[in-house]
N, C-alpha and C positions, 0 to 999 in steps of 0.2 A: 660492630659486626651484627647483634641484634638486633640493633635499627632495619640493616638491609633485610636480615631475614623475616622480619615483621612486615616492609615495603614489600618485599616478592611476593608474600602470602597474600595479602593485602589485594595484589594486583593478579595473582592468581584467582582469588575469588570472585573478581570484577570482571576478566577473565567469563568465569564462568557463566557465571549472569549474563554478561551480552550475549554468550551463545543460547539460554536458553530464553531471552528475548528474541533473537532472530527464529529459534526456530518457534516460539508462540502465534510469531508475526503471518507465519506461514497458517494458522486456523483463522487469524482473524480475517473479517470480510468488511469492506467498505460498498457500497452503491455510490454508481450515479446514475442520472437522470436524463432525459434531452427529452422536447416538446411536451413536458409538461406533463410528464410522466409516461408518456406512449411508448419509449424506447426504456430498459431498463440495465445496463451492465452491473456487474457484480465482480468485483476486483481482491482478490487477497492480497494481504501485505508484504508478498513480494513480485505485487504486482504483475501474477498471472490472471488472467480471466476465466472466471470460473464460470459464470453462464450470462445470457443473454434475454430479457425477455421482450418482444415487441408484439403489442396491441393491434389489433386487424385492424384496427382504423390509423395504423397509420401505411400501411401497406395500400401505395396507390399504381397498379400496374404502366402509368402514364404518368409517371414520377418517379422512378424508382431514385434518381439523383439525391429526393431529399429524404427518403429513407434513410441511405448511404450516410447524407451528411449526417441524421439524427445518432446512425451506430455511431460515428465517431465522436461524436458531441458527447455521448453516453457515455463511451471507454474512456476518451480520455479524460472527463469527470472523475470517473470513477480511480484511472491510476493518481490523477493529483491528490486524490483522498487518499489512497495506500500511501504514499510520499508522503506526506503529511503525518498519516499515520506513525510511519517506518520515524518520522524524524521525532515525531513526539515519546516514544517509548524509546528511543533508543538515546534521547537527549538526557534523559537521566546519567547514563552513564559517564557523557561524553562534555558533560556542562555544558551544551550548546556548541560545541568547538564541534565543524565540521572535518571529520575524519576523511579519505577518499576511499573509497572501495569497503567501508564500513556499512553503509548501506546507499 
């Protein structure tokens, strides 16, 4: 019966740790990139978007299509790095063993 109550403890504390890994997750910020720097998203680790920066030179009013594609290039850069992020710090807890709705 010690065993168990040493195991619940155990897994209570681990427990607590991933929670305040997730909620750390939430100050960290990853960037991405697109043409080279022109387009800039800014992604936290649960992968909201926190801002956006784009360089005048890449805004071409007889273009605007490849703007477009540059934000997207940008964000979604930037959330595969929060994913990345989210799976590397929370991989500690999980031994690699992907949990579902964990993150």
């Amino acid at each position: 019966m010690n065993n168990m109550n040493q195991m619940m403890k155990q897994v209570k504390k681990m427990q607590e740790q991933m929670m305040k890994a997730q909620e750390e997750l939430e100050t960290k910020q990853v960037e991405g990139t697109a043409g080279g720097g022109v387009v800039t998203a800014v992604v936290n680790g649960h992968k909201k978007l926190v801002s956006i920066a784009i360089k005048p030179e890449a805004v071409d009013p007889d273009d605007v299509e490849m703007l477009q594609d540059l934000v997207l290039t940008a964000v979604n850069d930037a959330i595969t790095k929060a994913d990345e992020l989210a799976n590397k710090d929370m991989s500690k807890f999980t031994g690699g063993m992907k949990i579902p709705g964990l993150f």
